[in-house]
Every structure is written in C-alpha cells, then in structure tokens.
GUVEXGU-959386 format. One line per 5 residues: for each residue x negated, z negated, y negated of C-alpha. Coordinates in steps of 0.5 Angstrom, whole numbers, plus 500, padded with zeros to 3 digits. Example, Ala and Ser with C-alpha at 12.3 -4.5 7.8 and 13.67 -1.06 7.14 Angstrom:
// GUVEXGU-959386
475/484/509  473/486/502 .
This chain:
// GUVEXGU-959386
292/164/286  297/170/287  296/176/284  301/179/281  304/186/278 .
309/188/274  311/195/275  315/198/270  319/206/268  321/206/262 .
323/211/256  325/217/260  331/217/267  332/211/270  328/205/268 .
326/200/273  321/195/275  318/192/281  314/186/282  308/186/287 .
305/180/289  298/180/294  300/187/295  308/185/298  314/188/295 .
317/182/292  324/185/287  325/191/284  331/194/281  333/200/277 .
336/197/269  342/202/270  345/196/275  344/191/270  346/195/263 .
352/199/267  350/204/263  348/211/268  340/214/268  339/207/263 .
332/209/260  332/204/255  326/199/257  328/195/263  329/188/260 .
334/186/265  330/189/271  324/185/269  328/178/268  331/179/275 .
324/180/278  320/175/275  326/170/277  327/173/284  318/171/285 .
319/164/281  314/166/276  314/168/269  310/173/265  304/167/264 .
304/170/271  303/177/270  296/180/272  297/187/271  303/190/268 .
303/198/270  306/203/267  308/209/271  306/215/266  300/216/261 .
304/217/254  298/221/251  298/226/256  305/227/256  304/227/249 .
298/233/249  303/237/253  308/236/248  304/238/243  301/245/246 .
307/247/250  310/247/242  304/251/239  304/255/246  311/257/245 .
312/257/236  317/258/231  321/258/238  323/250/239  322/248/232 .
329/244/233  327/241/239  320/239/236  323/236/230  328/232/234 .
323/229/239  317/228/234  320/222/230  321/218/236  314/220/239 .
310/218/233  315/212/231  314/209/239  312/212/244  305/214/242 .
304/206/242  307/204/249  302/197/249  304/195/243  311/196/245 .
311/193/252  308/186/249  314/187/243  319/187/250  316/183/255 .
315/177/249  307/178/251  302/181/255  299/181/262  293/175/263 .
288/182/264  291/188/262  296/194/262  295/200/267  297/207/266 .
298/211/272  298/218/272  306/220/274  304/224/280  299/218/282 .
305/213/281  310/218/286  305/218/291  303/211/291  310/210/292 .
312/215/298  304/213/301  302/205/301  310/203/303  309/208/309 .
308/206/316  302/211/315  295/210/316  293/217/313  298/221/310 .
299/228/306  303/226/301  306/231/297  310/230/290  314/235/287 .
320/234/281  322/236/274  316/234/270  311/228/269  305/230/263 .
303/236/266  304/237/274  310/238/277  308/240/285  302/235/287 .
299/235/294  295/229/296  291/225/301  293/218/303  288/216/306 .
287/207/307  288/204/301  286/210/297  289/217/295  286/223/292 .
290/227/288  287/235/290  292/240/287  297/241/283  303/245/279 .
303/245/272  308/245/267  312/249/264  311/253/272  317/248/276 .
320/248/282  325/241/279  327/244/272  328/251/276  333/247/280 .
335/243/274  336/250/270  341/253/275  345/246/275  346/246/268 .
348/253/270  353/251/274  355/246/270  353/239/271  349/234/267 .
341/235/268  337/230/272  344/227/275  348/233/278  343/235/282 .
346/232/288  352/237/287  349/243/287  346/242/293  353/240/296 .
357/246/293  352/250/296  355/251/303  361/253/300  357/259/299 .
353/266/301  346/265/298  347/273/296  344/272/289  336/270/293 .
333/277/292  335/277/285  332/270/284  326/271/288  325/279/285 .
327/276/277  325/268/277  320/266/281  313/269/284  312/266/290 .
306/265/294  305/264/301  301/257/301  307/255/296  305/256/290 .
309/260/284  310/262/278  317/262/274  318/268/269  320/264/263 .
323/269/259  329/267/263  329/260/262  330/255/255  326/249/258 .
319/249/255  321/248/248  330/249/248  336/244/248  339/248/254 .
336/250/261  338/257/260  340/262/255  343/269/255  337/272/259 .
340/267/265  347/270/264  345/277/263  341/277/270  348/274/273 .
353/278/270  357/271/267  355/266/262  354/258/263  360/254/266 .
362/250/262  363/242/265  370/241/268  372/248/268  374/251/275 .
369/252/280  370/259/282  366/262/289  360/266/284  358/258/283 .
358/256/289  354/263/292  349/261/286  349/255/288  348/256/295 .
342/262/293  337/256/289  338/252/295  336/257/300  330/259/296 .
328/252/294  327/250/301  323/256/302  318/255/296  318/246/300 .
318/248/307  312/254/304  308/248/300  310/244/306  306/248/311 .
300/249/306  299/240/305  298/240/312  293/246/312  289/243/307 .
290/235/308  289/236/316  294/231/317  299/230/321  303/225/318 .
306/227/311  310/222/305  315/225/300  317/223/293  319/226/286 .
326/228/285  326/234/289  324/229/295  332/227/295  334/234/296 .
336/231/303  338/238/306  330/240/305  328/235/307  332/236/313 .
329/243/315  322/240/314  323/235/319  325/240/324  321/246/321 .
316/244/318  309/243/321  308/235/321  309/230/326  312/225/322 .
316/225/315  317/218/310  320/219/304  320/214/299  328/211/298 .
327/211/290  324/218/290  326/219/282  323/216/277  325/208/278 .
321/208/284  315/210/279  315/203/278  314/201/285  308/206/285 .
305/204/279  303/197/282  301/199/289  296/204/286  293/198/281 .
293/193/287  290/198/293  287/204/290  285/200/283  284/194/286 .
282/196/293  286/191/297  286/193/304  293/196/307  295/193/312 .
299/198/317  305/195/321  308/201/324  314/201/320  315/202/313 .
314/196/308  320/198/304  324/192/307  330/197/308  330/198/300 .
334/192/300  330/189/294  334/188/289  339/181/287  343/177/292 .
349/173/291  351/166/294  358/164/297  358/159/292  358/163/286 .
363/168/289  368/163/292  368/161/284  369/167/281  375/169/285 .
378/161/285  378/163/278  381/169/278  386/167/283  384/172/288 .
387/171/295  382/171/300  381/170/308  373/166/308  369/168/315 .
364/163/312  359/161/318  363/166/322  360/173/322  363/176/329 .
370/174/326  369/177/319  365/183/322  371/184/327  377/184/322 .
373/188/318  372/192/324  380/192/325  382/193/318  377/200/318 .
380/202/324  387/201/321  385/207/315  384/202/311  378/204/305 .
374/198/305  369/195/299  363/192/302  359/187/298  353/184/302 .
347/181/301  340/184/297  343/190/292  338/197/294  333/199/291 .
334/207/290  340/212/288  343/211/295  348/206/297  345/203/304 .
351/198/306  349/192/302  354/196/296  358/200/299  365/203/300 .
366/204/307  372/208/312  374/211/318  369/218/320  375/220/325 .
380/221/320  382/228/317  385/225/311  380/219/309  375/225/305 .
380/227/300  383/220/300  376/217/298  375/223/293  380/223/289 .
383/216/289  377/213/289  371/215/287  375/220/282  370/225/284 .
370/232/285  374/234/292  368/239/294  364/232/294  361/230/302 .
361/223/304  355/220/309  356/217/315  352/211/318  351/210/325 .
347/206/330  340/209/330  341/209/339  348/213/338  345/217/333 .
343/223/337  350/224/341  353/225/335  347/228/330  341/233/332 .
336/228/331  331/227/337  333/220/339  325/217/336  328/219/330 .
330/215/325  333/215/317  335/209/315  335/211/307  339/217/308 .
335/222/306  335/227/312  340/233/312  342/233/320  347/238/324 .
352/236/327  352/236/335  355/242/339  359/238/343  363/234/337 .
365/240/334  371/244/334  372/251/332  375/253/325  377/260/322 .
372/263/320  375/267/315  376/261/309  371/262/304  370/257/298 .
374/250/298  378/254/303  374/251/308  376/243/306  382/244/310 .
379/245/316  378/239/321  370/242/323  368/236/329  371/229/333 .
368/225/325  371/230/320  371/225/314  362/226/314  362/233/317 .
361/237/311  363/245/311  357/248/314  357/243/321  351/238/317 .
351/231/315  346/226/311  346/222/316  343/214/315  341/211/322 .
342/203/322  339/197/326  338/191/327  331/190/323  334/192/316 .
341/191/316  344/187/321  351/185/318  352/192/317  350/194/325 .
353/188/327  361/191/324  358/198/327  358/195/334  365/191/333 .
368/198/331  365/201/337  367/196/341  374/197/338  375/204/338 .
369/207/342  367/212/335  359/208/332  360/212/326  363/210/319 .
363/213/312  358/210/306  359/212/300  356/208/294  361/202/291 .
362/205/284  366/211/281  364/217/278  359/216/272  359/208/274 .
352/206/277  353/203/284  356/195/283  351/190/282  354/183/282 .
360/181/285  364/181/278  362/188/278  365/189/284  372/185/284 .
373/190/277  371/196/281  376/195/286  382/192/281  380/201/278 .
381/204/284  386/204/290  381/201/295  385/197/301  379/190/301 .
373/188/298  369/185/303  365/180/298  360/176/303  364/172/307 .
370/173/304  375/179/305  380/180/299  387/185/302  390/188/296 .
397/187/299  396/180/300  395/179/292  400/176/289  396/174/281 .
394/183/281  392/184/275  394/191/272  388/195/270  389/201/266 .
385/205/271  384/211/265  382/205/261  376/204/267  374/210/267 .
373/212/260  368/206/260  363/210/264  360/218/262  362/223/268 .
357/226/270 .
C-alpha cells in the first residue's frame, strides 16, 4: 500500500497544502486560489479538498499529517520576547493572547476538528527552517546541497544554514529572533509604504529608481554586519519585536521624514531608500552565501524563505557568489512549507531514499487544478460567450495566438495545472508583445490597476535566452526567480540624467516592455519539458516575428490572487481591458462579443484589499 502524506501551512500567511505519495508530489495549492481572499491564512479547507481529489483518496488514506511549524515553540517565543521587552508591547500581547490560548496552542485538536479526523498514524510538527529546507532540498536535482533559509520569522530562527545531504539534512547554524534580515526589509516596506509580507516585491522593484545614498547610515545605525553573514540589528530603531507597527519615531528621526502613508506619492527619497536596503540585503545574503559554502564544502547551494524571492539577490548569488549550482524553491514563503513539512516526514523521518534525476522534481511547479475542454465549452455556451475552438489542433491555436499578440493585443492565458508558488509560469498568466514601448504602461494601468513603476517579466525559450539575457547558455530559470542584466547588444542608449519614474519614458533595449530601468529582467526560461503549450506559442512567435520573447505577468489584478478557474478567469477578463482570453483551446476576441457583459470594473476591484 501507498503512503500517504498531507502537508499543511495554516494559521499565518498563505496557507497551503501538498499531498506526497511514496515520496512523489502529487498536488498542492496555496488556499488564497480557492478562497480568492490574498495571503488566506485561514486553515487550507479547500486546498486539502483539491489534493485529496487530484490523488483519488480520502482522509482514511492519510498516514501523516505534517505541519509546518511547532506552535509550542513559537509560542515560547512569544511569551519571552513579551517579558524581554515588558511594559513595551502590552497591546500587541493583549491582542495576540486570546487566540493563542483559544486555538493555537492546540493545533491537533484543531486540525482533526478541520480535517473531519485524523491520520491513520499520527500528525508531525517540523520545525519552520526544517520545513523551508526540506522544500528547496529534496525536490532539487541535488545530491548534497548546502541549503540556506532565510525569512521574517519562524519560532525562533530567521537565518539558517543546512546540509542536504542524501535523504538527510542537519540544520548547523542559525539566526535568531528578534535579530532578522526579513523584518528588516519588511520594516523598510512598511516604511515606504506597503503592506507587510506582500509588498515586499514593490521595494525591490522601486529600488532601481533610485541611489543607494542611505547605505552607510543603515549599515553604521541598523545593522552590525559580520564578515561570515552574521548580524545584529539595533532594536532600538524598529517597533516589530513587541508593536503593531515595523517602525516608529526612531525610524523617521535617523531618516529625517516619517512613514509614507499607503497611495500617497511615491517622491525620489523612497526610492533611494528603497534602493539603499536592497543594496545591503544583498550584501548581508551574498556574505552568508559565501560562509555556507565555506562551512558545508558544498558546491551546489538550495534556497527558500521569503527573502529567497528577492529575485534580484538571487541574481548576484548566481554570478557572484561561490556556488556552482543554484536551486531555489518556486514557493519560497510559507505555502511551500507544506511541501516541505511532508518531505521532511517521508525522507528524513521516514529515511526513504531519494532519488537524483538530474533535474528538480517540482514538476514545473505546476501542481495545482487543471480544467477540461467540456467543462470550459459549458461555462461559456451559458454565458454566451463567442468563441473560436482549436480543440485538437495545437498549431493553429498557438498560431492565432501568436498573430494576435504580434498584433499588440493583451492576451489572457489559461492552460493546464494552476502553479504552485507566488509566480504566474504560464498556465495563469497574461501575456504580450516584449517590443512594444506602450504594452508596460498599458498592461499597468488598464490591466493590473497597478502601480506604473511596477516591472513585467519575460519569458523566453531557454536556447535564445543567453542572446538576450546574461545568463550562461547551461543556464536555466524556469520558476523566474533570477534577476539577469540585459545583454549589450540589445540595449539602447538613453539620458542619463532622468531620475526617478523620469526614466519610465525611455525605451532601454530591442524588448523595452521587460527591461526595467536598471537594464535588468527577471527572467523565466521555457522548454519543452515543463510547459509545452507555452514553448510551443513561444516558436510560433518567433517564427512570425523573429523576437522568442514575451511579456508574463500573473493573470489577476491588484490585490486578486492569480485566478484559479476558468470562471475566475472569464470574470477577470470582463473587469479589465484584455484583448482575448485563451481558456484551453478556446480563444475568446472581446470585439467579436455581441452578449458583453457590462462590468463595473470599480465594483471589481473593490472586491479585492490593494496591496
């Protein structure tokens, strides 16, 4: 008989759960797809119901359950961080206590009350680092690793360095709380502006807008920084440890202005601040970075945790750091502690062999629900939807919609098993035209609603990468989590003295809609192996127009959580201003439509929490 694990997030940011069977990854999806409600922390009710049906089991099935952190221990932190810090943090104290001695403290009794049950043997708590580095470790196409983890907070450790080794990992050093390298940057979000453990990815974008002139004063004010990577902040300038804010008046004093508030103007000081905490947070990884290496003596190197998807680090690790191979985990944050709870219980608990493949065993990250041409040629016969079917025929879909991108149109692509992770990897994904100027602003503003500093990623077929991208040609980033300059020979020369959101006029390279400011892309590589349908429209366009590049961005708009089913999707294109929704093999034109509905796309939008 088959065992069976069920590995679940819950309770924090982004819940999520993953089913393993013998050691393979058979599902897993973060709640938020299913809920539509962003970052759902809520228990993963409808996640579990997807993987149990996607593995044709049910919870009689289950043999572990695994969950991704140890409530006792987080809550020790709790308790001695709010003695450590007393009278200071009374309100935040007084706030979190109820729930934690009205719930969390009794996490088994309340997943049976969920699950409707319990495991056939019994529930496992992993330690949060263990769960990170499962994650990045035993999917990887490695067979020793270091592995290094480093986010906000899990009970205790914020920075952790471990050997993968086999089936096995020892966990040999940490960072602790409330010393952090994630709620540093988290604070200097809030800081700036945005939300907390979702606008992260903004910092790190409005960063090339900038001058890191603020370096010197974070490094000489913030943070003791030691040449192995290990650091201490000066808590005296951040509210975290026991507030309900990141920062407080110590923050603006050093700064000389106080808190942006949310939707205000974004004015050049942000975006030097902004560029100033990237610049030492990649210092303090690629430091760390070069210490793991040092003390694992490996020369392969795994990555996961939140600050694992500051894709720009991520970058410079890969070509400054000492490591000869990078794998980072597609779902770096929490959701993905699920997949590694249930690795850790059937590899390293379990001691299952692990079986090296020389690739990952991620599966694209394409893990999640997959939708049938029945169920979708329904949904539209009673919407009344106009509609081209391609049913059978992939070359004339991927040709038409080949011509219909090379045509400036905005395309919503919706194909095969939903992803798993933060990143849209083109299963759910909106796609354009790299060469046009217009297609950043446009795509933006009229469809994400967003901010219009925001970069768009490009994908492109993993062989033409290295012609457009600075990536050696055994290169390969298939979950876009690699920051890449843009090639020398495709760029093109602009004034260099615009500053600020100045330089969003000015056309950078021969593909200016994914050249961000800075002559940098995040780039995710296609082939066959892992999205076929996708490089399959990739060489259609190339064919047609010589350019294997295109724009992907995550089907949704700002504060929505990427679509997950075709009705998800047929609602997201009728709130926007998308040209065609490609759903499977059917192509919808919105000119064609003669029964549009009319949306209140202010209406639609107030449905989801900006962020």
């Amino acid at each position: 008989m088959p065992t069976h694990i069920l590995g679940i997030s819950a309770f924090y940011h982004d819940s999520a759960a993953c089913l393993v069977r013998d050691g393979e990854v058979v599902a897993a999806a973060q709640e938020e797809r299913f809920t539509r409600k962003k970052h759902d922390p809520d228990f993963p009710s409808e996640a579990v119901k997807f993987c149990l049906e996607q593995g044709g089991i049910d919870l009689s099935s289950i043999d572990y359950v695994g969950f991704y952190d140890k409530p006792l221990l987080k809550f020790d932190r709790l308790l001695e961080t709010y003695l450590a810090f007393a009278p200071r943090g009374y309100a935040s104290f007084a706030k979190a206590m109820p729930v934690w001695l009205g719930e969390k403290l009794h996490i088994p009794r309340v997943l049976t009350r969920h699950l409707g049950g319990k495991p056939k043997n019994r529930y496992v708590f992993t330690e949060h680092h263990e769960s990170h580095a499962a994650s990045a470790f035993f999917p990887s196409p490695f067979e020793n690793a270091a592995v290094l983890t480093m986010d906000g907070v899990g009970e205790w450790a914020t920075t952790s360095i471990a050997s993968g080794e086999g089936n096995k990992l020892r966990m040999l050093k940490e960072i602790r709380f409330p010393h952090s390298l994630g709620l540093l940057y988290s604070a200097f979000t809030y800081y700036c502006g945005f939300r907390v453990n979702s606008g992260e990815y903004k910092l790190m974008g409005l960063a090339p807008y900038g001058e890191p002139r603020f370096v010197d004063r974070m490094m000489e004010n913030l943070i003791d920084l030691k040449e192995d990577g290990s650091y201490r902040l000066n808590l005296e300038y951040f509210e975290y440890p026991v507030g309900l804010r990141m920062t407080g008046a110590r923050m603006a004093e050093l700064f000389g202005q106080p808190e942006r508030k949310s939707e205000s103007d974004l004015t050049q000081f942000h975006m030097d601040v902004a560029a100033s905490v990237q610049k030492v947070t990649e210092e303090v990884v690629l430091r760390t970075v070069r210490y793991a290496h040092q003390l694992t003596g490996h020369d392969n190197l795994c990555l996961a945790g939140g600050v694992a998807l500051n894709c720009v680090g991520n970058g410079r690790i890969l070509r400054e750091g000492p490591f000869r191979n990078v794998w980072i985990q597609p779902a770096s944050g929490d959701a993905g502690g699920a997949l590694g709870a249930a690795m850790f219980i059937w590899h390293h608990l379990m001691n299952k062999p692990r079986q090296v493949v020389g690739a990952d065993t991620q599966r694209g990250s394409l893990l999640g629900p997959r939708f049938r041409n029945s169920e979708i040629r329904a949904l539209l016969d009673r919407e009344k939807v106009e509609y081209e079917a391609y049913e059978g025929d992939e070359a004339a879909l991927t040709d038409r919609v080949a011509e219909l991108i090379a045509d400036e149109n905005v395309i919503g692509w919706f194909q095969g098993p939903m992803e798993f992770g933060p990143r849209a990897l083109g299963s759910r994904s909106i796609i354009g035209d790299a060469r046009s100027p217009r297609m950043q602003s446009v795509m933006n503003l009229k469809i994400k609603f967003r901010e219009s500093f925001r970069p768009f990623a490009p994908i492109v077929l993993r062989e033409d990468a290295p012609e457009y991208f600075q990536i050696e040609a055994d290169q390969e980033s298939p979950y876009m989590l690699i920051v890449a300059p843009v090639r020398e020979s495709i760029r093109k020369q602009v004034d260099p003295g615009k500053r600020g959101l100045e330089k969003l006029s000015q056309q950078r390279s021969t593909v200016p809609a994914v050249t961000h400011v800075d002559y940098s892309a995040r780039v995710q590589t296609v082939d066959e192996s892992r999205n076929p349908r996708l490089t399959a429209l990739l060489r259609r366009f190339k064919a047609r127009t010589g350019c294997p590049v295109l724009i992907n961005t995550s089907f949704n708009v700002r504060g929505e959580p990427i679509v997950c089913d075709p009705a998800n999707a047929l609602r997201c294109f009728w709130g926007t201003e998308m040209d065609v929704l490609v759903l499977e093999d059917f192509v919808i034109c919105r000119k064609t439509q003669k029964n549009a509905p009319k949306v209140d796309r202010k209406e639609y939008l107030s449905a989801f929490a900006l962020d």
